[in-house]
N, C-alpha and C positions, 0 to 999 in steps of 0.2 A: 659487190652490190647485190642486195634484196632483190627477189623477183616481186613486182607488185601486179597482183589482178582488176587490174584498171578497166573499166569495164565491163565486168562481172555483173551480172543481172543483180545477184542478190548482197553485192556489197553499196552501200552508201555511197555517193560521190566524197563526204568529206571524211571516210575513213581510208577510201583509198590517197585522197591529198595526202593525209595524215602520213599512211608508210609511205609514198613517196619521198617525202623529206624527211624520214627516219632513214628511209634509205642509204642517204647520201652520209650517214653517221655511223661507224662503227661501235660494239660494241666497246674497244678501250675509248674510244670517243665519251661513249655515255657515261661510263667509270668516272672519267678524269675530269670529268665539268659537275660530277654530283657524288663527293664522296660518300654520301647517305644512301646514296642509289639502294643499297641490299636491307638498310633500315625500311625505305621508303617503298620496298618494291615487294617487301615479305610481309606473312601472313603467320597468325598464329590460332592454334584451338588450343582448349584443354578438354583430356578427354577423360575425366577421372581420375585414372588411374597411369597415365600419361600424356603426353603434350606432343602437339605436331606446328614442328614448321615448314612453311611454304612458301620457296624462295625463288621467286618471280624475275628478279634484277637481273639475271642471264639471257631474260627474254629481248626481241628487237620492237620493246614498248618502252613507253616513260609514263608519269603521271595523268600527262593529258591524253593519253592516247588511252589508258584505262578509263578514264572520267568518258571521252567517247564511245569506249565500248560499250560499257555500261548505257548510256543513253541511248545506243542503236541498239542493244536488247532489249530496249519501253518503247521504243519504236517497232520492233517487230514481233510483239505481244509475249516476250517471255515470262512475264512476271503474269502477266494474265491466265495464262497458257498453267503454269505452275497451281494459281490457284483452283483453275478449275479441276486440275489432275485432284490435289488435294480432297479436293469436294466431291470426289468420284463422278465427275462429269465423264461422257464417252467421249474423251481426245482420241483414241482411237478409233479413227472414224472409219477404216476403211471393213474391220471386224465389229463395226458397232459395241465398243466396250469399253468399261471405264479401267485405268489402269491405277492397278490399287498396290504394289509392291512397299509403298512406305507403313501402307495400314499395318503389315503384319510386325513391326516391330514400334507400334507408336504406341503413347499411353493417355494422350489426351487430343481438344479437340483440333489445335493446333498443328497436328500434321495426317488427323485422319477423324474422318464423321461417327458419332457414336454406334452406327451399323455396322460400319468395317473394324470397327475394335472389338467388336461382339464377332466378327469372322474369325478375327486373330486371337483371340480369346479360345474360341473353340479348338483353334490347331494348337495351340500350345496346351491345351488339355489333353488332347490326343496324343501329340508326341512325348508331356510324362506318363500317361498310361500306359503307351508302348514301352517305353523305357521300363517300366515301375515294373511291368509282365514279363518282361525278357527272365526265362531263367540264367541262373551263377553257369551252368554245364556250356552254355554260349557263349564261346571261345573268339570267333572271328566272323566279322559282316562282310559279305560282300555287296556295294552296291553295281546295280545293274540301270545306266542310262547314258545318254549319249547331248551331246551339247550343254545346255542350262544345267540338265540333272545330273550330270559329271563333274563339270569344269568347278562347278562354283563348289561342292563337298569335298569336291577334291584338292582344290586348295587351301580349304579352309582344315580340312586333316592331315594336309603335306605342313603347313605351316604351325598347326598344335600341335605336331608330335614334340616339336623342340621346346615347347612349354608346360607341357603337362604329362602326366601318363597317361598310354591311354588305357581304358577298362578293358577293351576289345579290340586286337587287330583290325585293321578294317584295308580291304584290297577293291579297287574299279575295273570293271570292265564298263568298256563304251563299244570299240567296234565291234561290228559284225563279223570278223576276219576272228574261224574259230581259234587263234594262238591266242588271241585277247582273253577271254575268257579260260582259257586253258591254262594260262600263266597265273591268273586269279585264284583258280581254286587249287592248283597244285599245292600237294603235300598238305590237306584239309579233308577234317575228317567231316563228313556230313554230316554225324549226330550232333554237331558244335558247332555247324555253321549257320548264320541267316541271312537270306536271300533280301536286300530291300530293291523292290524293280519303281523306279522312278520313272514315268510317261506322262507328262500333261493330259495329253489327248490320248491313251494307254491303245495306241497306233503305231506308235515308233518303229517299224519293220525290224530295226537294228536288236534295238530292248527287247523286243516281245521272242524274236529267233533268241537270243541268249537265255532269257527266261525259261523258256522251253527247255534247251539242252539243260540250264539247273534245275531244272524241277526231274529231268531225266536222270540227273547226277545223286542227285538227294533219292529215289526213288532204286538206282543200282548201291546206293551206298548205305542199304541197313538203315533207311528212315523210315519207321510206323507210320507215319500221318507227316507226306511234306509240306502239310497246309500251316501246321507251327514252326516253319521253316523260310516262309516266302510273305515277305510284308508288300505292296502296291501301296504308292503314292502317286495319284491323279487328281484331275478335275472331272474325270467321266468313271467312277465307282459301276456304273450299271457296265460297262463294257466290259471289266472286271471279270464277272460271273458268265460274259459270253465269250472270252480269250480260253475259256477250258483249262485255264492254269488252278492248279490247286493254294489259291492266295487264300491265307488264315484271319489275314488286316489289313483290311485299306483305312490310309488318310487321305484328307483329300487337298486339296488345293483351292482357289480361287480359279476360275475360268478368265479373272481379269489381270493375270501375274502371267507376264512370258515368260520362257523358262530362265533363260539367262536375266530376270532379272529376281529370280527366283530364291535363292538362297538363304535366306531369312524365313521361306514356308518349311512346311514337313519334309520339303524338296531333301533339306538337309537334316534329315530322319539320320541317316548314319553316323553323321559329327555327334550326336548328342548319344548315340546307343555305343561308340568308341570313348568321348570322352566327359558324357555326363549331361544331362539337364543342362545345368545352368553354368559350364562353360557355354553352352551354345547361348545363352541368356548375357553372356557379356558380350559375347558378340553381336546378337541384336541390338544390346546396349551401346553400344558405340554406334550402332547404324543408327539408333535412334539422336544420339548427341549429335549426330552431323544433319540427319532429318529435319531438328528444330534449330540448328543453326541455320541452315541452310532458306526455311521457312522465316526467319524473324531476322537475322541480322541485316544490317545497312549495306547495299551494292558493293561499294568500293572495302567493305571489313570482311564482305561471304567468301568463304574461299571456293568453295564448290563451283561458287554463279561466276569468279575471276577465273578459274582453274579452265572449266568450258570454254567461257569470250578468249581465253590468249590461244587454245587447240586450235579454235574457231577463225582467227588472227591467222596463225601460221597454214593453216590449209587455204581458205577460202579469199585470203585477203594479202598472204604473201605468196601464194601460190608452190608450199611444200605438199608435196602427194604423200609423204612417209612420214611417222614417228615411230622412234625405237624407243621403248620402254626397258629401263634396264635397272632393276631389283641387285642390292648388293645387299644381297643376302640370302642364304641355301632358301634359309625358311619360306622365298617369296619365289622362286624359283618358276611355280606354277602362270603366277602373274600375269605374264606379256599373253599367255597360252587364252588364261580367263579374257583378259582385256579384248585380245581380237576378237573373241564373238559378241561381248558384250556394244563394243564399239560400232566394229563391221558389219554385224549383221543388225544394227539399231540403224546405223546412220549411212552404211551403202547404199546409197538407191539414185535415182539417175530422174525422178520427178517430187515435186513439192504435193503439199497436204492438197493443193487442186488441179492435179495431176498434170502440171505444166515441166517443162523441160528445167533440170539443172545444171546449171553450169558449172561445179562441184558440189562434192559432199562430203562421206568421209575418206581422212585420208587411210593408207595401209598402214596397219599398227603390227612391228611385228617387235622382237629385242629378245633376249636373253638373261643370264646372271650373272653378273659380276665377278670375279673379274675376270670369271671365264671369255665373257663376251668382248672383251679389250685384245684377247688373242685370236678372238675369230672374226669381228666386225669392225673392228673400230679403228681401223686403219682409213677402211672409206669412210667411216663418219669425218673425222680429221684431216683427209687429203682428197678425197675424191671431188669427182666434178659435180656433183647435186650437194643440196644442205637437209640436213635432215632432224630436223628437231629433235630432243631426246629430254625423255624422264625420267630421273635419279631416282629412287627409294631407297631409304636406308634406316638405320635403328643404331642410337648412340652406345645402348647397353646390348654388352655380349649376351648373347642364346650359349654361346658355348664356352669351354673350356680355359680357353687363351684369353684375357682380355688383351694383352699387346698385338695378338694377332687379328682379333676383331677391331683395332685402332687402324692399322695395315686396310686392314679392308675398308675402311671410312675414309682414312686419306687417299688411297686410288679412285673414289666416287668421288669427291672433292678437287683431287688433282685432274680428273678426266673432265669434269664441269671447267673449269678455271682453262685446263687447255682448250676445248673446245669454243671457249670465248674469247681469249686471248688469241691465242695463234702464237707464233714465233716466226718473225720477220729474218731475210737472207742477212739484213745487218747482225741482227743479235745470234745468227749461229756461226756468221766470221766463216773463214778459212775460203779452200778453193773456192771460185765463183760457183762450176758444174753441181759438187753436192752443197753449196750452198742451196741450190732450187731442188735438188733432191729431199734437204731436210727442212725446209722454210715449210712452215703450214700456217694459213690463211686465218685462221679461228675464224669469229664472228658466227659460228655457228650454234643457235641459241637450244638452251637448255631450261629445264626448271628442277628443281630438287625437294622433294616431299624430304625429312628426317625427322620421324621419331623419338622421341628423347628413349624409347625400350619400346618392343613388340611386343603386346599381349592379344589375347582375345578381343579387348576393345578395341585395340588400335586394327586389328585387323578388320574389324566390322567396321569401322572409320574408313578406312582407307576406300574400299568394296562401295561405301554408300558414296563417298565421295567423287568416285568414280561414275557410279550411277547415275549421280547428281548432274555431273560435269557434262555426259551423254546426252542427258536430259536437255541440258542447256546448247549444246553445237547444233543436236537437229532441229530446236526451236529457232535457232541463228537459220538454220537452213530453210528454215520451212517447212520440213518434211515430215512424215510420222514415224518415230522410232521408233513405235511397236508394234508393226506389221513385219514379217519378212515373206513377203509373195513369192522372192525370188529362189527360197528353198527348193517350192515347191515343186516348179515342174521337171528337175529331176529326180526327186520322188515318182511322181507319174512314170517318167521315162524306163525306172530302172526298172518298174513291173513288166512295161514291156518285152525286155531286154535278157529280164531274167526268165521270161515267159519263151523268148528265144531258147535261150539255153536250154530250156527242159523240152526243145522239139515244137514249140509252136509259136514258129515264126511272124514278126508282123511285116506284109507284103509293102509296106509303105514306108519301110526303114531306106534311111540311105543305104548307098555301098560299103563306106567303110563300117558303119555299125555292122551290117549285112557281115561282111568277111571278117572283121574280131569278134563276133558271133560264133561263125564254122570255125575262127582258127582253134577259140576257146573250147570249144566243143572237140574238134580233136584232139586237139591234146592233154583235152580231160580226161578224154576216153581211149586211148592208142589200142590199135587192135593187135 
């Protein structure tokens, strides 16, 4: 049986009725009384140049329980809430800013006001000008940033390599832990390499220490001027020219784009200087086809606004703390990696937009790749004592070599959905009684399945905004505002003190234990 959060400040009394008496239904229950069920419960876009389905019927919802959602998301001003983003109103109320991430890939007014097309307009001049100046003798990019300015190029150049060629190698560093960086530029010649340091706020402790030692790297490795060497992409250019770094190009940013939701600005300078302008252009291109879907279509047709309400369902309303996000396919590999920040750090927070107590938020998002992850996780997803919802991704046509073996790999995403719903009863595995209970698994534990008809550049920028979207929609379910994170910050603060320990100048007001892995860290930096 369902956990239902009955009582829950922020769920409706007649949506918790609702899974209450879902509860008492299992998943072959809902099967076997609607064989439409997967007709009736999926979702389809076209995206061009491919087609996605979204298939919902594994979920522990039915029709009326969607038509409810839907209607508790106009009850708690989602669609309101949307428009105003839209309109570059400041929903983010707590930084006073309006959040403009759909402007920079829209083309009319419909998902963005004719000022912020004139913004996104300017960045995509900038970044073919970058491109169009790069000289043929530059070999490999490295980008330089940590969170948004990582995660999201780096999945999106983990996932083109297996579609296109690329112009340019392109390698990440994010941490501050010098092996990071040192595994980046190894076996790279500096006269052929370029530096792009991605910083919103070009503060990033992490970014700007790595920065440093490349510009140190380029400057011992035979480079004239490291200035045509080191590209900065921010929101604060003036800070730029006072970090002392010898930067040749800044682009800039919006001030109203978080970084994780970033990936559509100059943020993703390096996808386009690896593998071209206008791959990076079908890739916005697809965040834009789900943008204005997402903006125009009918409640119960939008996949994005359904995608959110069932997240939203299973955290807040059936009381699941986890989803496992599980990509069957190398090329998506990155995925669960991007989703935690983009998810967790929007919608973690423990108070609403009037800074009142929550009674959940978001859940933990973590998963892996397929089918790897069926050998390392997915025994407790199947048998264990929690339920933990999970999302499929997959893509019909092979990326690679085998198509018989890319079918293998579609039927395991398929067969692990279908078990995880089903189960297998002690009757149907027979034999001794003892490993009858040993091999009987419960199913009923719900799934959804994103499948692509082929993975390209659009579908990937689909997927990313669809995600976006869906975030968009659980913290407006929640209340909360997803594009603050306050909670980074005070161990930023901390670690300056900390580090300011280590270098001998201690702060008197530390606890003890910080106090003593302080000294311990300091001896054995230093052994006499």
């Amino acid at each position: 049986m369902r956990k239902v959060m009955s009582g829950a400040g922020s769920v409706p009394t007649h949506l918790a009725s609702l899974a209450k008496s879902l509860s008492t239904t299992s998943l072959r229950e809902l099967f076997a009384v609607d064989p439409d069920r997967a007709k009736r419960l999926s979702r389809t876009l076209t995206l061009g140049d491919c087609e996605l389905l979204v298939d919902f019927s594994k979920q522990a919802i039915n029709a009326r329980a969607l038509e409810a959602l839907v209607e508790a998301a106009r009850e708690k001003g989602v669609f309101e809430l949307l428009v105003k983003m839209i309109a570059g109103a400041p929903i983010n109320e707590t930084e006073h800013r309006a959040v403009t991430h759909v402007a920079m890939r829209s083309s009319s007014d419909a998902t963005a006001p004719s000022a912020l097309r004139a913004e996104a307009d300017r960045s995509r001049r900038e970044i073919r000008e970058t491109v169009a100046a790069m000289p043929a003798a530059i070999t490999h990019v490295v980008n330089l940033g940590i969170g948004g300015s990582d995660l999201g190029p780096a999945l999106l150049c983990d996932s083109l390599v297996s579609m296109r060629t690329p112009i340019r190698e392109v390698r990440f560093a994010s941490n501050v832990d010098p092996v990071d960086l040192d595994r980046a530029i190894a076996g790279l010649d500096a006269r052929s390499t370029v530096f792009v340091v991605c910083s919103k706020s070009f503060g990033t402790s992490e970014t700007l220490a790595n920065a440093r030692r490349a510009a140190q790297w380029l400057a011992s490795g035979r480079v004239t001027d490291p200035r045509q060497h080191i590209i900065a992409v921010t929101s604060q250019p003036d800070r730029v020219a006072a970090s002392g770094l010898p930067v040749g190009r800044v682009l800039t940013m919006p001030e109203s784009i978080g970084g994780r939701y970033s990936v559509s600005s100059a943020v993703s300078l390096s996808v386009a200087l690896s593998f071209g302008v206008e791959v990076f252009e079908e890739i916005r291109d697809g965040m834009r086809l789900v943008d204005e879907h997402f903006v125009s279509a009918a409640p119960l047709d939008n996949v994005p606004l359904l995608h959110g309400l069932v997240w939203w369902w299973n955290s807040a309303v059936l009381g699941h703390a986890t989803v496992a996000v599980v990509p069957y396919s190398t090329s998506l590999a990155m995925l669960p990696s991007y989703l935690q920040q983009l998810i967790m750090e929007s919608n973690g927070k423990a108070v609403d937009r009037k800074g009142s107590a929550l009674p959940v938020s978001s859940p933990v998002v973590w998963g892996g790749a397929g089918t790897n992850a069926q050998h390392a996780f997915f025994q407790m997803l199947h048998q264990g004592t929690q339920t933990v919802p999970c999302e499929f991704v997959g893509h019909s046509a092979s990326l690679g070599t085998s198509d018989a073996d890319h079918d293998t790999l579609v039927a395991n995403m398929i067969a692990q959905s279908q078990a995880l719903a089903f189960g297998v009863t002690q009757e149907e595995v027979g034999g001794d009684a003892t490993l009858r209970a040993h091999r009987a698994t419960p199913g009923n534990r719900p799934s959804t399945t994103l499948l692509f008809s082929r993975l390209t550049p659009r579908a990937i920028g689909a997927l990313i905004a669809t995600f976006e979207h869906s975030t968009f929609v659980q913290g407006a379910m929640f209340g909360l505002n997803s594009f603050d994170q306050w909670g980074v910050e005070l161990g930023k603060q901390l670690a300056a003190k900390v580090a300011a320990g280590i270098n001998g100048t201690p702060d008197s007001k530390a606890d003890s234990s910080t106090s003593s892995l302080i000294a311990q860290h300091r001896r054995w930096r230093n052994p006499r």
